[in-house]
Structures are given as C-alpha cells and as structure tokens.
Backbone as CSV, one residue per row, in Angstrom:
resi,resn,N_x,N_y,N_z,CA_x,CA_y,CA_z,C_x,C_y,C_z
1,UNK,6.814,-3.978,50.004,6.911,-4.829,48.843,5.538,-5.275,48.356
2,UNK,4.683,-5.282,49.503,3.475,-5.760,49.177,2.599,-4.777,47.757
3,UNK,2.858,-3.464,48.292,1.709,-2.226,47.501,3.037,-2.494,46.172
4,UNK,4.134,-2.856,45.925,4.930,-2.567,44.852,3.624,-4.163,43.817
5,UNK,3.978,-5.404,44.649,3.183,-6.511,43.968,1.513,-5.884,43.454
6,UNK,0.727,-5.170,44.199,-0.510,-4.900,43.951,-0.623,-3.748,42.665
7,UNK,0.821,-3.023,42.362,0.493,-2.116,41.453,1.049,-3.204,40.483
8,UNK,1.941,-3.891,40.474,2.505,-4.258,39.159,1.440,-5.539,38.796
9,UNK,0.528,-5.986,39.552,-0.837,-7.129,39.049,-1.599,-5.697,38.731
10,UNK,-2.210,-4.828,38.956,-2.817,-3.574,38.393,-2.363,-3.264,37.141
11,UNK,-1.026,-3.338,37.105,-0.433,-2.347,35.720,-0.471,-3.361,34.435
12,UNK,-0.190,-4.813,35.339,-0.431,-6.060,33.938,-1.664,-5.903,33.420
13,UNK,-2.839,-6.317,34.263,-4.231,-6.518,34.053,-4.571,-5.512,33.251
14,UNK,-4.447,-3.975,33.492,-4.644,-3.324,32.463,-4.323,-2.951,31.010
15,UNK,-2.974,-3.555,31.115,-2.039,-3.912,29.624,-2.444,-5.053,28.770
16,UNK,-3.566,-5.970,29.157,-4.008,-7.076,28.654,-4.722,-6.858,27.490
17,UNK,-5.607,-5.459,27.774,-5.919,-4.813,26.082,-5.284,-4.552,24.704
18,UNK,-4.122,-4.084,25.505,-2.835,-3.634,24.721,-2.346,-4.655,23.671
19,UNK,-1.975,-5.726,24.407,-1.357,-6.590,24.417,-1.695,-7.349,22.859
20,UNK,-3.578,-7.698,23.581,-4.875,-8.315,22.898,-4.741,-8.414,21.621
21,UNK,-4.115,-6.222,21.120,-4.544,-6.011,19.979,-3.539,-5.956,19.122
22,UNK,-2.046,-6.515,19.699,-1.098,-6.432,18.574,-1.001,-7.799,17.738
23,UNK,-0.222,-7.506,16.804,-0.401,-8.868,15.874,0.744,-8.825,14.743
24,UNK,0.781,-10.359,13.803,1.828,-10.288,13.284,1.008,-9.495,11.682
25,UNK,1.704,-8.239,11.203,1.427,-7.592,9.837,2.274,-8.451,8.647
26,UNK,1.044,-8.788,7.805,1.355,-9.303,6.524,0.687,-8.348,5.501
27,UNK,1.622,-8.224,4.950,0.961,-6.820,3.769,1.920,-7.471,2.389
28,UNK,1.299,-7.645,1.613,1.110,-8.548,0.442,1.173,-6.692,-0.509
29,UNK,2.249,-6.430,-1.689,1.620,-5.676,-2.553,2.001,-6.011,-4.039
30,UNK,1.509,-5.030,-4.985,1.626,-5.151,-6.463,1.465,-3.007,-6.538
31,UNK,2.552,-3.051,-7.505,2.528,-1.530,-8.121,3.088,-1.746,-9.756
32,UNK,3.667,-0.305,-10.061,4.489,0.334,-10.917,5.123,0.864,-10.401
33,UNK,6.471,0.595,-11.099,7.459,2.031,-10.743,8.074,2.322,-12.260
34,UNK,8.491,3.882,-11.395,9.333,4.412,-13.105,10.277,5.113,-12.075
35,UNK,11.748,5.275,-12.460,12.955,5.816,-12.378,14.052,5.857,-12.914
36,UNK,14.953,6.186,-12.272,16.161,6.804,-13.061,17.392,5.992,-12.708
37,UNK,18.362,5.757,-13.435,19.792,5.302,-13.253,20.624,6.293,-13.945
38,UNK,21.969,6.462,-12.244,22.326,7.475,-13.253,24.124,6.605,-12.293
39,UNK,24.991,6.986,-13.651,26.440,6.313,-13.454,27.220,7.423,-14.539
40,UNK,28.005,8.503,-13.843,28.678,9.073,-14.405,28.057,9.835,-15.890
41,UNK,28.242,9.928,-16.295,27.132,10.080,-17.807,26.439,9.429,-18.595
42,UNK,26.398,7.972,-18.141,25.551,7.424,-18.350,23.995,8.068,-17.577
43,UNK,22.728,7.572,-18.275,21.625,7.891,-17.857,20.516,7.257,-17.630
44,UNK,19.868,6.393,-17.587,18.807,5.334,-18.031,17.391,5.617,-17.107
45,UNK,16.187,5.510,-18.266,15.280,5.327,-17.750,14.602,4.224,-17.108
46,UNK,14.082,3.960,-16.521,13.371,2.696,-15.650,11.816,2.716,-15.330
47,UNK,10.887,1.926,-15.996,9.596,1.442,-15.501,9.281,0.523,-15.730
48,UNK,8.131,0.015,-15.026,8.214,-1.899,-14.783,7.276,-2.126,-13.496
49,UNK,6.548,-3.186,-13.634,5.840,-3.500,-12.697,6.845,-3.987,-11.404
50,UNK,6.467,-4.166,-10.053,6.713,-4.303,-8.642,5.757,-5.084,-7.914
51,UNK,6.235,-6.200,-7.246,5.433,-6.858,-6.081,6.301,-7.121,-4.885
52,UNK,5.925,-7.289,-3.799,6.585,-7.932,-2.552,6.164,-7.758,-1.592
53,UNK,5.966,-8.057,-0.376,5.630,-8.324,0.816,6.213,-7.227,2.130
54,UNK,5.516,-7.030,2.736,6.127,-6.504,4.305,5.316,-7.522,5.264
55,UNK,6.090,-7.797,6.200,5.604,-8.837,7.200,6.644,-8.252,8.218
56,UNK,5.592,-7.941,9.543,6.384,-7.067,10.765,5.251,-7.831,11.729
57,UNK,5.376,-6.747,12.415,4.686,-6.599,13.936,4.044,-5.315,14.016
58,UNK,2.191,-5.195,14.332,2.052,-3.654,14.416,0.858,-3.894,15.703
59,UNK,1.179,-2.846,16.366,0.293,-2.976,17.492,0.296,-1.151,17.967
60,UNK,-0.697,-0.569,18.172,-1.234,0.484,18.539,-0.712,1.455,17.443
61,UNK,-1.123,1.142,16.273,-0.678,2.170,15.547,0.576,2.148,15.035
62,UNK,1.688,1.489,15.539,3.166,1.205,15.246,3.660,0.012,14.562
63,UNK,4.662,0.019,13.420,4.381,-1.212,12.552,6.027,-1.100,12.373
64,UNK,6.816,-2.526,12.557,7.634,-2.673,12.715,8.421,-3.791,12.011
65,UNK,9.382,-4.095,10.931,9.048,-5.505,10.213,10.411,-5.215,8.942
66,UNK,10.123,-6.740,8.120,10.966,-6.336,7.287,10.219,-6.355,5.842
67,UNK,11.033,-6.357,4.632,10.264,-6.014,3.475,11.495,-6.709,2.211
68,UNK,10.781,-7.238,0.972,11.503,-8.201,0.384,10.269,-7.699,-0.773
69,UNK,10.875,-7.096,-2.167,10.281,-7.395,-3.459,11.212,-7.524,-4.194
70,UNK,10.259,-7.821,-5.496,11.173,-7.707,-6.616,10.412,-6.519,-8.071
71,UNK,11.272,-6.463,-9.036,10.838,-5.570,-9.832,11.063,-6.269,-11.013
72,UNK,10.558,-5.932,-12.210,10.812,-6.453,-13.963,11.119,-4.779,-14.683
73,UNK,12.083,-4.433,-14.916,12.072,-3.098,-15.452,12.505,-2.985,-17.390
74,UNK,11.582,-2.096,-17.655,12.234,-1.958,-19.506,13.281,-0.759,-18.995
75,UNK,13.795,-1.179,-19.297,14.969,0.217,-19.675,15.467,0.771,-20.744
76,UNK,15.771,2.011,-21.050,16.239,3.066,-22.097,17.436,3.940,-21.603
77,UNK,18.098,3.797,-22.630,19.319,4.667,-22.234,18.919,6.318,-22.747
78,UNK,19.214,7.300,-21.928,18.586,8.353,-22.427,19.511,9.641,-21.918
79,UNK,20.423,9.361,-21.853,22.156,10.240,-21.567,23.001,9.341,-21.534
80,UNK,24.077,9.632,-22.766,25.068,9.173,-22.870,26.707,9.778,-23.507
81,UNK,27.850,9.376,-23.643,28.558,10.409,-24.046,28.265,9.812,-25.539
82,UNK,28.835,10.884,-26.000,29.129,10.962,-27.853,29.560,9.721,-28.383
83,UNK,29.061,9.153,-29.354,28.738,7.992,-29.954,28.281,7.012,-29.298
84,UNK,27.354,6.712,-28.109,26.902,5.665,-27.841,25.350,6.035,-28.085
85,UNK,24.347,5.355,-28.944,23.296,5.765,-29.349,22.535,5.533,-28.301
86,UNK,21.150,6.781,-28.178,20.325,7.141,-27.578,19.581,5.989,-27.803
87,UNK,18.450,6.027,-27.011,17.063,5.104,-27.055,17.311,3.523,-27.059
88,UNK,18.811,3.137,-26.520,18.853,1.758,-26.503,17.960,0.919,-25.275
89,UNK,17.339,0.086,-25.883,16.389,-0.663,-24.831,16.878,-2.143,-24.320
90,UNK,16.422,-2.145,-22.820,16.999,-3.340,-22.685,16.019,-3.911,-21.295
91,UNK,15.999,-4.748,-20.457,15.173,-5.753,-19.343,16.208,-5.685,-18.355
92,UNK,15.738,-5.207,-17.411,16.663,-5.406,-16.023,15.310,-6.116,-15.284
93,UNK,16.272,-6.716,-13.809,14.997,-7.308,-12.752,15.679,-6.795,-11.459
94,UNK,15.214,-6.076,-11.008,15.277,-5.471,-9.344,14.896,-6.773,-8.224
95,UNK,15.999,-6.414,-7.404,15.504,-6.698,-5.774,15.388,-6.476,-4.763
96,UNK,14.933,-6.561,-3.775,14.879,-5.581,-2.679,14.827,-6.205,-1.122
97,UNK,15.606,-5.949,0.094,15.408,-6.382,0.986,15.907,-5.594,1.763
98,UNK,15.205,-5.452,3.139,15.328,-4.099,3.837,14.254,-4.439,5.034
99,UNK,13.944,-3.130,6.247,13.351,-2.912,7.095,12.588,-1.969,7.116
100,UNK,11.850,-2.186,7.961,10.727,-0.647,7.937,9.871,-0.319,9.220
101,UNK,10.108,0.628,9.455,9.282,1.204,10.760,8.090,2.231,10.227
102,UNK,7.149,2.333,10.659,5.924,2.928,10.036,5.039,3.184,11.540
103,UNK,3.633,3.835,11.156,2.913,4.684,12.132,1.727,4.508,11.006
104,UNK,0.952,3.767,11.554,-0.518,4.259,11.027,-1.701,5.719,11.732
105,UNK,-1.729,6.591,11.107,-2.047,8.108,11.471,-3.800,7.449,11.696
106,UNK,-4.223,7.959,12.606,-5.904,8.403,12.766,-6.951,8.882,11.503
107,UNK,-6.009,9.776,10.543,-7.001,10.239,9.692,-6.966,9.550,7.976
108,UNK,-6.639,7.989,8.151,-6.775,7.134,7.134,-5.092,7.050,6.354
109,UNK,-4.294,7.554,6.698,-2.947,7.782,6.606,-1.952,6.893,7.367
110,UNK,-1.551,6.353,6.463,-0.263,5.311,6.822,1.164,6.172,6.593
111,UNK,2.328,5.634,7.590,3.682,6.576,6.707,4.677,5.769,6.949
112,UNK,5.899,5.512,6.364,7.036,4.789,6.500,8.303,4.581,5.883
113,UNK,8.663,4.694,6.890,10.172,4.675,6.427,11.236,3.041,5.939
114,UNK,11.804,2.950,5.358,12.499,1.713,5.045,13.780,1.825,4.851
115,UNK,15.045,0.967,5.406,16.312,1.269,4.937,16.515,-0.120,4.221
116,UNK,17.040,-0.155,2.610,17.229,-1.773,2.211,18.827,-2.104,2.236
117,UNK,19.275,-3.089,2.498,20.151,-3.821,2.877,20.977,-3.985,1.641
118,UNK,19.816,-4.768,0.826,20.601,-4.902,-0.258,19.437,-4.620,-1.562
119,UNK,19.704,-4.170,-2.502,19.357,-3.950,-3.470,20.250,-4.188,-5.093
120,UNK,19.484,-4.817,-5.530,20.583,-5.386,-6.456,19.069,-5.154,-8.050
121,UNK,20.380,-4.904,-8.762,19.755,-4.825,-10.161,20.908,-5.944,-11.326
122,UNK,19.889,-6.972,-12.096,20.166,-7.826,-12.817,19.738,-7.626,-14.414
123,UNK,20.550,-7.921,-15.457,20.253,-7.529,-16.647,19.879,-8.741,-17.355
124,UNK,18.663,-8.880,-17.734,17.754,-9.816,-17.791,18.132,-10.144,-19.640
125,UNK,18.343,-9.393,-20.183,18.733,-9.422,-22.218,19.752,-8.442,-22.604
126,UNK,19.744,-9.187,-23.707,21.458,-8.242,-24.645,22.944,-9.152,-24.204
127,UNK,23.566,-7.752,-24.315,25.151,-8.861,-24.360,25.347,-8.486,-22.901
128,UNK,24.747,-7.773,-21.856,25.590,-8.189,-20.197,24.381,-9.234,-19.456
129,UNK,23.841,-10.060,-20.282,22.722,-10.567,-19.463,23.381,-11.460,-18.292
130,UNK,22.898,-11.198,-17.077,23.791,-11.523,-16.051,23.995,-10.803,-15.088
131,UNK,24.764,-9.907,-15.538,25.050,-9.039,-14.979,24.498,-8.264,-13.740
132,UNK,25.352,-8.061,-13.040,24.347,-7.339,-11.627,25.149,-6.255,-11.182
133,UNK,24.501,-5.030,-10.875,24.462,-4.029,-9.798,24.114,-3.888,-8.685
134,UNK,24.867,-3.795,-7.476,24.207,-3.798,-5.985,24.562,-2.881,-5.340
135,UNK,23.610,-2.225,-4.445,24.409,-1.853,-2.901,23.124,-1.628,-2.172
136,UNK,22.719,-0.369,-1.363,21.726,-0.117,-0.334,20.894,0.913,-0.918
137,UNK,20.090,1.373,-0.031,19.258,2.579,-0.215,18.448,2.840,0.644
138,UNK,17.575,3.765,0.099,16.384,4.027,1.287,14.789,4.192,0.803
139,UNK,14.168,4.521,1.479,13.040,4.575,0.851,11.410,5.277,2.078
140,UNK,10.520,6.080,1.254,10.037,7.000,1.933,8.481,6.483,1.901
141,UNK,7.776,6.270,2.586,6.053,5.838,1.752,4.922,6.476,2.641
142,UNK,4.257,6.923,2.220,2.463,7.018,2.502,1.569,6.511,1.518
143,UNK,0.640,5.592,2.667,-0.419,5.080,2.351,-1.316,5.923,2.731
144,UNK,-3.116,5.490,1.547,-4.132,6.153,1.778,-5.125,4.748,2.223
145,UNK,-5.647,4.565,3.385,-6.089,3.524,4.072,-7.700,3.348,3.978
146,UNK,-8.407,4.373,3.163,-9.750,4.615,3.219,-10.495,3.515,2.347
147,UNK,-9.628,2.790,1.992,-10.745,1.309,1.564,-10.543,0.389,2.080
148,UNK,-11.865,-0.529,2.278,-11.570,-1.533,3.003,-10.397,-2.670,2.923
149,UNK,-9.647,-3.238,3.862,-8.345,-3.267,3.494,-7.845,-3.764,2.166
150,UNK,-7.280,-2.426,1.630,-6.732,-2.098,0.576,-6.073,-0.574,1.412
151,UNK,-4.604,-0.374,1.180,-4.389,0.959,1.112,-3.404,1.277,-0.737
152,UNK,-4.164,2.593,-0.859,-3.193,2.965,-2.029,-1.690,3.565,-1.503
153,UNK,-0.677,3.089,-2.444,1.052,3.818,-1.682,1.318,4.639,-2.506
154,UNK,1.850,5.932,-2.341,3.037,6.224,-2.489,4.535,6.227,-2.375
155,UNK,5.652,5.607,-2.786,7.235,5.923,-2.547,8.019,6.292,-2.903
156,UNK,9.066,7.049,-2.547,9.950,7.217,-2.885,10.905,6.139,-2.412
157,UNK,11.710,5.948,-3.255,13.215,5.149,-2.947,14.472,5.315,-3.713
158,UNK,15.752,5.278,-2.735,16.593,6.307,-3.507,18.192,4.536,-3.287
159,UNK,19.070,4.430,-4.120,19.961,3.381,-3.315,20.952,4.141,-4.363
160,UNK,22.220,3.928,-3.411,23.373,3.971,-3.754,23.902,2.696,-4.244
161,UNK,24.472,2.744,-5.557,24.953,1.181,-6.370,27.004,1.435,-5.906
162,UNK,27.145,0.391,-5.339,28.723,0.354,-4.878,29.048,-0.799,-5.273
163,UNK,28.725,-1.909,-6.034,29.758,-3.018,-6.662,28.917,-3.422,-7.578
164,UNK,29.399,-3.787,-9.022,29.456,-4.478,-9.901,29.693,-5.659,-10.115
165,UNK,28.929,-7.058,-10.765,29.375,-8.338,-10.965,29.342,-8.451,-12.419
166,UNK,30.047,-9.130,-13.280,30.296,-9.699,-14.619,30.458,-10.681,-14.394
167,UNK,28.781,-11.208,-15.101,28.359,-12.790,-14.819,29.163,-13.744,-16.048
168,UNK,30.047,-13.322,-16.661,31.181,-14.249,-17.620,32.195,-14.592,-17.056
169,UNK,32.721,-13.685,-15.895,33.953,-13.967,-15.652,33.736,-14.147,-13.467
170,UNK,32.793,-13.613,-13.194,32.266,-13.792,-12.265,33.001,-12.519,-10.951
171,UNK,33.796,-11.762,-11.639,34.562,-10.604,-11.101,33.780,-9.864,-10.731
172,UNK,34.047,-9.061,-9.225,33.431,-8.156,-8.550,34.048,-6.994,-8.305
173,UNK,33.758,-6.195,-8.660,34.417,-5.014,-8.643,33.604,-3.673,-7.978
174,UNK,34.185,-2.827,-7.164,33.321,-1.276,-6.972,33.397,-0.602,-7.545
175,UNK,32.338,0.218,-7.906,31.986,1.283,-8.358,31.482,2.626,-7.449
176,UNK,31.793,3.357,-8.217,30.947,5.122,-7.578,30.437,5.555,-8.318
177,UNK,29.481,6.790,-7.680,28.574,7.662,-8.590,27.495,6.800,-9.114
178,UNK,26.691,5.762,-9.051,25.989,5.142,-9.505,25.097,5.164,-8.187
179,UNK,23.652,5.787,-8.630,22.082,5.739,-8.037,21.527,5.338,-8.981
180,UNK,20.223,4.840,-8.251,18.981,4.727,-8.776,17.918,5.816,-7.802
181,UNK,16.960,6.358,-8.846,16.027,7.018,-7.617,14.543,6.976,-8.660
182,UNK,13.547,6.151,-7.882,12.405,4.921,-8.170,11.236,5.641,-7.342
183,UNK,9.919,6.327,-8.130,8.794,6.418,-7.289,8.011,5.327,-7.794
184,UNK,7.113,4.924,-6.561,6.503,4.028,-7.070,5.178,3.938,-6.401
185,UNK,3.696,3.371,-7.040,2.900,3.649,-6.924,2.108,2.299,-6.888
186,UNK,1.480,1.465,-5.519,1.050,0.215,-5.396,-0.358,0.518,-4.651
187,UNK,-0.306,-0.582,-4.756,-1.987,-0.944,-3.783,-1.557,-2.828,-2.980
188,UNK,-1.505,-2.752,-1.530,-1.298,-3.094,-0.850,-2.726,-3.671,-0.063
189,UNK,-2.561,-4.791,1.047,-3.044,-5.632,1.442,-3.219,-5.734,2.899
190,UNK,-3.022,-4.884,3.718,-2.558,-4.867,5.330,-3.205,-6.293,5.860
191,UNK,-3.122,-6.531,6.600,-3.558,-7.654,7.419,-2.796,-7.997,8.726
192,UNK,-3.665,-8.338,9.842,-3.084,-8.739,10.889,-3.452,-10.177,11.004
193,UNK,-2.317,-10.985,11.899,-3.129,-12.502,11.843,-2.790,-12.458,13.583
C-alpha cells in the first residue's frame, strides 16, 4: 500500500502543471451573418449583424462551455407560391443558446462544434410582429488565432424550426419542413481568467 501512496503523491505533484494552466474561457464576439429560411415554399433571405458570448472551461488545448447570442436580421422573401409578391422586406431578431466542445489545433487553428437548445426567431415589424419561430440546431466553426487575442471565425449553423407562436392570440402550434441554414463570419475575444 505504501509504493501505491508514493506513486499516487508522484502522479499528483506532476499534474500540478496541468492543473496550473486550465481556466475559466470567456470569449466575447461580434460578426455578420447571411442565410436562408426555408418553410415549404416559402423562401427567405437573412443577413444581419450577430454578437454573443461563449464562456466554458479550456485547459490543454480542450474547450468546453456553453454559448448564448443574439442576431438583428433584414429579411426578404425570395420564393414564394403564385401571388404572394417577391422582395417583401421585413426585421426578424434571432436567439441562440446551446453548448460547445472545441480543440484549439497547434498551427493557429481553433475548431468547434455546438449543439443549440433552443433557437428561436422573432418578427421584430409588419403585421406578425411578435411572432416567434423555435426549435434546435447545430452548428460547425473554425477559428484563425494568428492575432493577438483576436481570432477570426468561420460558421456554419443549420436548426430545425418545430413550433410556432402567434403573439395575438398566444397559440402554439408545430410545424415541419421549416430550417434555417446561417454562415457566419465574426471576430472573437478568447480569454482565460
């Protein structure tokens, strides 16, 4: 029992480096995004500025945490059936909340994955102002880490929309066939505290 106590004070003492260098990740960002809504034949375009936060845990390269933005989007309708006119414009506001596991790479390369929980889209003007779309999604990212902390992102993010609210009557209802699929392009803040 004795040599079992002398390796496991050995195996701590040396993990004390380890340990040293993990920390809590606050990553603060701001982008653009542009994408698509698509609901049966309906079609809509989407771009609009993006901010929100990831705050995890990253230690040896491994980054672990959750993630919360929001979005301001113009939208255009740009497929529709016969007689509903093209090019109608309108203000939605995105939200986002979800998790993310990530790997910061050796050669200035960040990568990560995110699943969101909930994602909800709100119609900010016109006659459904109110109105909300929700369900989940996912989402794909690499960062380029080569400035001082600043990394530039890339993402993809894709969500499936499964219920509808009508903020007049306050009715919730499901829906199918309704995505959104959103690349988006930020500059981010890493930080450990």
């Amino acid at each position: 029992m004795t040599l079992f106590k002398s390796f496991l004070v050995l195996f701590l003492l040396l993990m004390i480096p380890y340990v040293s260098r993990a920390g809590v990740l606050v990553e603060p960002y701001i982008g653009y995004t542009q994408g698509a809504y698509e609901s049966g034949a309906i079609g809509i375009k989407m771009t609009g500025p993006n901010y929100g936060a990831r705050v995890g845990y990253q230690t040896m390269g491994f980054m672990v945490g959750a993630e919360y933005g929001l979005s301001a989007y113009g939208v255009e309708l740009d497929k529709a059936p016969a007689g509903i006119p093209l090019g109608t414009k309108d203000d939605w506001a995105g939200s986002y909340m979800g998790a993310f596991i990530g790997y910061n790479l050796p050669t200035l390369l960040r990568i990560w994955g995110s699943y969101f929980l909930d994602a909800v889209y709100e119609d900010d003007a016109g006659a459904g102002i109110g109105d909300e779309i929700s369900g989940s999604g996912h989402g794909l990212g690499l960062g380029f880490t080569g400035l001082p902390f600043m990394s530039l992102n890339l993402e993809y993010r894709a969500f499936d929309l499964d219920e509808s609210t009508d903020a007049s009557s306050g009715e919730t209802v499901a829906i199918t066939d309704t995505t959104t699929k959103e690349v988006r392009l930020s500059i981010s803040f890493p930080f450990e505290i």
